[in-house]
C-alpha positions as CSV (number, residue, x, y, z in Angstrom):
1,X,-9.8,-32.0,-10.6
2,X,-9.5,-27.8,-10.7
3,X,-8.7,-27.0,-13.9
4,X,-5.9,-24.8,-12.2
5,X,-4.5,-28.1,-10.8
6,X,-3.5,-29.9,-14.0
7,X,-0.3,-27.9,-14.6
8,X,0.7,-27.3,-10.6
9,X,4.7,-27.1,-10.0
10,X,6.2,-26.7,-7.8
11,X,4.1,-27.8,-4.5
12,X,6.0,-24.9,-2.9
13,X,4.7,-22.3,-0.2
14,X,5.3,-18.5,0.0
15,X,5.8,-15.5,2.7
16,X,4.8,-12.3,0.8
17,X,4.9,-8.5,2.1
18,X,2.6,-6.1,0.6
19,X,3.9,-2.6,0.8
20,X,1.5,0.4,1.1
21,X,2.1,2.6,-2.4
22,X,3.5,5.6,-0.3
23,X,6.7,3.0,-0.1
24,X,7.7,3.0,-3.4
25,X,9.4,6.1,-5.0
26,X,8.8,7.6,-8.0
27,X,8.7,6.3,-11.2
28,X,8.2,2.9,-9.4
29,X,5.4,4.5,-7.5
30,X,3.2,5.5,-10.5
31,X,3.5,2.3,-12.1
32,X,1.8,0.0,-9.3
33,X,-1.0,2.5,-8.6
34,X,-2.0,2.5,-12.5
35,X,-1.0,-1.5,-12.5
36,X,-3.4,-1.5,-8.9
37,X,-6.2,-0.3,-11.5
38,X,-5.7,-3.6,-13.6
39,X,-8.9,-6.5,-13.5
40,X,-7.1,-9.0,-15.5
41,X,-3.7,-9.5,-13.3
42,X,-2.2,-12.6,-13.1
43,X,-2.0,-15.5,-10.2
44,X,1.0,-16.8,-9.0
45,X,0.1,-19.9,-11.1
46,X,0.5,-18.0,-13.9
47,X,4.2,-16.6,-12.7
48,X,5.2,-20.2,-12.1
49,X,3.9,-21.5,-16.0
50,X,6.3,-18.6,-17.0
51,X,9.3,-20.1,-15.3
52,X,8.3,-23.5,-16.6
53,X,8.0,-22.4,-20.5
54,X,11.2,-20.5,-20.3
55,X,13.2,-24.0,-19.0
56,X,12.1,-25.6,-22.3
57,X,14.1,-24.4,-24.9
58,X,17.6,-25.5,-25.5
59,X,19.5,-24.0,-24.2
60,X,17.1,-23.3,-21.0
61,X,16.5,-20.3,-19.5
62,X,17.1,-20.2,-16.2
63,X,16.0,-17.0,-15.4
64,X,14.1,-14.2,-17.4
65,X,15.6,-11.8,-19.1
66,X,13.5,-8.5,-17.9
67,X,12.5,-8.5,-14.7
68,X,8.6,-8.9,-14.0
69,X,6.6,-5.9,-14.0
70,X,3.8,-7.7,-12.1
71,X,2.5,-8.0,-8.7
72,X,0.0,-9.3,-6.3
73,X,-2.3,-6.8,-4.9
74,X,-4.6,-6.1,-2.0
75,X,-6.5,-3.2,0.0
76,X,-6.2,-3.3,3.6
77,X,-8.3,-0.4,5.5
78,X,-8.7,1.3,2.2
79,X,-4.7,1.3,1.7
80,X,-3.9,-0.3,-1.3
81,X,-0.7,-2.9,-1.1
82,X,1.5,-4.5,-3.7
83,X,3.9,-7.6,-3.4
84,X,6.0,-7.3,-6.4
85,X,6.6,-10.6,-8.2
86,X,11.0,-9.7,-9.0
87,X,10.8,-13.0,-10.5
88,X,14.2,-12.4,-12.3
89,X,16.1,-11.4,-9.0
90,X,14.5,-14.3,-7.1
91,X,14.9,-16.7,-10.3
92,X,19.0,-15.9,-9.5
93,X,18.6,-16.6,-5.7
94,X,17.1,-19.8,-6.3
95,X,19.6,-20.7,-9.0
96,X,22.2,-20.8,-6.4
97,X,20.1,-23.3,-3.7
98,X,19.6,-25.7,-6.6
99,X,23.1,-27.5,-5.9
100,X,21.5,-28.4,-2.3
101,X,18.3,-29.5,-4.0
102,X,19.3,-31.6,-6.3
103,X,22.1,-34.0,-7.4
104,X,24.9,-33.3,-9.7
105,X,23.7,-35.2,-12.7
106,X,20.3,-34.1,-12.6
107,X,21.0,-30.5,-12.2
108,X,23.7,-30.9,-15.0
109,X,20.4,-32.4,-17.1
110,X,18.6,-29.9,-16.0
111,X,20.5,-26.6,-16.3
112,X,24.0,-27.4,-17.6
113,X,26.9,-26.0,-15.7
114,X,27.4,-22.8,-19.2
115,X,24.1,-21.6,-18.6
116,X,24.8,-21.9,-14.5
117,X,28.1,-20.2,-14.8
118,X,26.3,-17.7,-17.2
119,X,23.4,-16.8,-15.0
120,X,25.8,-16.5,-12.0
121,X,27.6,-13.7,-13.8
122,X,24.8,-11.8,-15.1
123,X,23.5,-11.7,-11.1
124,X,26.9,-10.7,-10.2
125,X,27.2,-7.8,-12.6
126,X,23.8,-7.0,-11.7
127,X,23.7,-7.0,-7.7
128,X,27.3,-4.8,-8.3
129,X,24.7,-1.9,-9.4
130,X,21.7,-2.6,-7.0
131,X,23.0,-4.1,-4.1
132,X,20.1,-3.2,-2.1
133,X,17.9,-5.5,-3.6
134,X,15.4,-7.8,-1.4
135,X,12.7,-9.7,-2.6
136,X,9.4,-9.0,-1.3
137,X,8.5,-13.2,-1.6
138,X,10.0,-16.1,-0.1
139,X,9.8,-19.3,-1.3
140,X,10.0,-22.7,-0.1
141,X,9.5,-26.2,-2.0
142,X,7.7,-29.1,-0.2
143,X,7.2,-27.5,2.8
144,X,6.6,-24.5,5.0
145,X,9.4,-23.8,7.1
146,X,8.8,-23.5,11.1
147,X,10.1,-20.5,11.7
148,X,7.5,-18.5,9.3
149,X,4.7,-19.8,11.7
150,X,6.4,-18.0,14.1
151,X,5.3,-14.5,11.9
152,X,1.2,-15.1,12.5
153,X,-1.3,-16.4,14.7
154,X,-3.8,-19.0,14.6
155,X,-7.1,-16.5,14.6
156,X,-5.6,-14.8,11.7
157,X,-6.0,-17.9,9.4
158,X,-7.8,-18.2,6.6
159,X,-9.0,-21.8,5.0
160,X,-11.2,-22.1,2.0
161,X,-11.9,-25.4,0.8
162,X,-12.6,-24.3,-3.0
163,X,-15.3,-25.9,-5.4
164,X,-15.4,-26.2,-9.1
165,X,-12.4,-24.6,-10.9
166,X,-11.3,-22.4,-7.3
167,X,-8.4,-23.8,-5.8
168,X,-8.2,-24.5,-2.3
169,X,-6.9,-21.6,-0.2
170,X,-4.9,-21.9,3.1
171,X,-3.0,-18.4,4.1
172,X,-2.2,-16.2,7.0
173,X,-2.2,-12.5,6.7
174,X,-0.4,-10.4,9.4
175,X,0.3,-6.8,9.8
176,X,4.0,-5.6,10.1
177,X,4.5,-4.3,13.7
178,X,2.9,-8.3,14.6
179,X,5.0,-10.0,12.8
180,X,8.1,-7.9,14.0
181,X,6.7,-8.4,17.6
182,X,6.9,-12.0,17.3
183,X,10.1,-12.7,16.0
184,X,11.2,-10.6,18.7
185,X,9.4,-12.4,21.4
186,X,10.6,-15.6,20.1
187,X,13.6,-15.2,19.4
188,X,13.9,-14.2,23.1
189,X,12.4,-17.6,24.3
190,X,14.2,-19.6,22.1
191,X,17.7,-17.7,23.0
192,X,17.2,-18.5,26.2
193,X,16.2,-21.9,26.2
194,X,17.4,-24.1,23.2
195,X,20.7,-24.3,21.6
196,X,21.6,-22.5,19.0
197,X,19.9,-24.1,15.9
198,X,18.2,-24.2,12.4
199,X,15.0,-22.6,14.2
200,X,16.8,-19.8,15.7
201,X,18.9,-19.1,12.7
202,X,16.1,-19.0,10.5
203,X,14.4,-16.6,12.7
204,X,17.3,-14.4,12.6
205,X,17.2,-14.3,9.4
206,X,13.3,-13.7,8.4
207,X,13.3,-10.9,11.4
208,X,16.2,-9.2,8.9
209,X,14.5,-9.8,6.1
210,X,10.8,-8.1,8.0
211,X,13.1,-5.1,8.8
212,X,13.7,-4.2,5.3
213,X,9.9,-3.3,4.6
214,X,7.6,-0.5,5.4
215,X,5.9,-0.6,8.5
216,X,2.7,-0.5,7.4
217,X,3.6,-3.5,5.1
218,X,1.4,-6.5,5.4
219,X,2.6,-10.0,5.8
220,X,1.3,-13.6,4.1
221,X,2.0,-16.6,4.3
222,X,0.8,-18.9,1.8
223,X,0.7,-22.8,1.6
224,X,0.1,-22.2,-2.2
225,X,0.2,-25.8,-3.9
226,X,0.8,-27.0,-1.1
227,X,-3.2,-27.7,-0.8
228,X,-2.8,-30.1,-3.9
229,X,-0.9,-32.2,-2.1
230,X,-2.5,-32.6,1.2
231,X,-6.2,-33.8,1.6
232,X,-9.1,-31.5,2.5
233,X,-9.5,-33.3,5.6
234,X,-5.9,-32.7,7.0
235,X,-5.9,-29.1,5.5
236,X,-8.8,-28.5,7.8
237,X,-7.0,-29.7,10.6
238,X,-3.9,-28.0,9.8
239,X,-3.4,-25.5,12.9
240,X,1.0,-25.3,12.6
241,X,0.9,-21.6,13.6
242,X,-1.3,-22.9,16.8
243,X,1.2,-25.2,17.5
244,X,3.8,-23.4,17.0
245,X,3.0,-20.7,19.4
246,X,1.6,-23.1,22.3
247,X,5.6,-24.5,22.1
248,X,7.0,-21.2,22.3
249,X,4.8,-20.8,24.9
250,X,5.5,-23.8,26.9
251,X,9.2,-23.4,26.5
252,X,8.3,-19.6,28.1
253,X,7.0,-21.0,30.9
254,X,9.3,-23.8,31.8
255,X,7.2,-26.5,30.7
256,X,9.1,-29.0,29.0
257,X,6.6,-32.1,27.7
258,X,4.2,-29.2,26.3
259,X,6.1,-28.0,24.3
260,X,7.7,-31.6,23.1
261,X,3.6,-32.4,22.4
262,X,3.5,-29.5,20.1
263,X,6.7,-29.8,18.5
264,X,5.9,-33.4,17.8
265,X,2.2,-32.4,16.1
266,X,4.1,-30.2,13.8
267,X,7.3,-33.1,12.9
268,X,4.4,-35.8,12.3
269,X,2.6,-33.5,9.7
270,X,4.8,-32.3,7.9
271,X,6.8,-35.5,8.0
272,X,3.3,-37.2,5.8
273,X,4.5,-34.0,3.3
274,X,8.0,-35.0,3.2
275,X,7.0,-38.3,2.5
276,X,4.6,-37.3,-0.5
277,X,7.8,-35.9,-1.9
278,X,10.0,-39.0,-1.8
279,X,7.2,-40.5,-3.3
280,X,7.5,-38.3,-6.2
C-alpha cells in the first residue's frame, strides 16, 4: 500500500479555486508570490495530519489557533494561482455541520460541548471583524456532491492510476467563466423542469460561492481520498461529470428516461460509496 495511504482521513473530496496573484492585495499579495517560489510545500495530506494531531490532546483542539499560511499552487498559461488552505476559518465551518454528522454522544466524546461552545465564540468574535470571509476550498466527507459535477466537463478530467508511493489522482480542473456558464445553464434546466430540491439549492449556492472569486480563477475538483476507497477498476470507469451533463441534457430536451438512465448511473455508484461508509 502507498506509503501516503497508511494515515488517510477523512475519505473526503474537495472543490478548490486557484486565484491568479493580481487578486490578492497587498501584503497578502507578496506573501504567496515568495511562498509560489517554495519546492518543499505541503500536500493536502499533510493539512489533514495537522487537523488530526491537534484533536489529540486533552482538551482537543478543534480548530488551530493561527490561521494557515499555506496554499496549493499551480501555473496556468504562465499565470501563477494559489488556493489558500484557511484551514482555521474552514476548521470553524465544519465545526458547526458536525451536529448533522454525527450523534450526540459521540460528538460529546469527541469534542465536548466547553470546547464546542468555546470555538463557536472565538468564530463569532472573529467573523464580527472580517465578515467577508469565504473559503477558497469546499469540502465534502464520503462523497462528492452532484451538484459540483455540474462545474466541469468530462474532457477536462484527469485520472492517474499512481504506482509505488504516488497516490492515485482523479480531478477536474475548469476555468472560471466555464464553471459560471454552467451553473447558469443548469440552473436554467433544472428551474424549469424539476421541483425545487437539494440539487437546485446546492447549485444556488456553489454558483454564489463561484461569484466571489476572480475571474480568471481556476476551478478543481478533487476526489482526494476518495481513490483509497474505491478500486482502480471503478475509478477508471468513473465518468459522474459525463453523466451528469447527458441528464441535464436530456431533461433540456424533453427526454425523460434519458435522463432517469443517467441519474440512476450516478445513485448506483455512489450508493457502493455510501455503503463503504456504513461499513466503517
Amino acid at each position: 500500500m502507498p506509503k501516503v495511504s497508511s494515515v488517510i482521513v477523512p475519505y473526503a473530496s474537495y472543490l478548490r479555486v486557484y486565484e491568479p496573484l493580481a487578486a490578492f492585495p497587498e501584503p497578502e499579495r507578496g506573501h504567496w508570490t515568495r511562498y509560489a517560489r517554495r519546492t518543499d510545500r505541503p500536500s493536502y495530506q499533510d493539512e489533514l495530519r495537522r487537523s488530526l494531531a491537534d484533536l489529540l490532546p486533552t482538551p482537543p483542539v478543534p480548530v488551530p489557533v493561527h490561521e494557515s499560511g499555506d496554499a496549493f499552487v499551480l501555473e496556468a498559461d504562465g499565470v501563477v494561482c494559489v488556493c489558500p488552505w484557511r484551514t482555521r476559518l474552514r476548521g470553524w465551518q465544519a465545526l458547526g455541520d458536525l451536529a448533522e454528522e454525527l450523534p450526540a454522544p459521540v460528538l460529546d466524546a469527541v469534542l465536548p460541548p466547553l470546547v464546542r461552545r468555546q470555538a463557536s465564540q472565538d468564530y463569532e468574535r472573529w467573523m464580527a471583524g472580517n465578515p467577508d470571509a469565504r473559503p477558497w476550498i469546499r469540502t465534502a466527507t464520503w462523497q462528492v456532491p452532484l451538484n459540483w459535477f455540474v462545474l466541469v466537463s468530462d474532457e477536462e478530467r484527469t485520472y492517474e492510476k499512481g504506482s509505488g508511493e504516488n497516490s492515485p489522482v482523479l480531478r477536474y480542473r475548469t476555468p472560471m467563466v466555464q464553471a459560471r456558464r454552467r451553473v447558469a445553464r443548469g440552473l436554467r434546466t433544472l428551474r424549469d423542469t424539476v421541483d425545487e430540491g437539494p440539487l437546485v439549492d446546492g447549485l444556488v449556492d456553489v454558483g454564489r460561492w463561484l461569484e466571489e472569486f476572480h475571474p480568471r480563477s481556476l476551478v478543481e475538483l478533487d476526489y482526494g481520498g476518495l481513490v483509497h476507497v474505491l478500486p482502480a477498476a471503478e475509478l477508471d470507469g468513473d465518468h459522474s461529470a459525463a453523466d451528469v451533463a447527458e441528464g441535464i441534457e436530456a431533461l433540456r430536451d424533453g427526454d425523460g428516461p434519458a435522463a432517469g438512465e443517467a441519474y440512476g448511473r450516478l445513485v448506483e455508484r455512489w450508493r457502493a460509496v455510501r455503503d463503504r461508509r456504513s461499513a466503517n
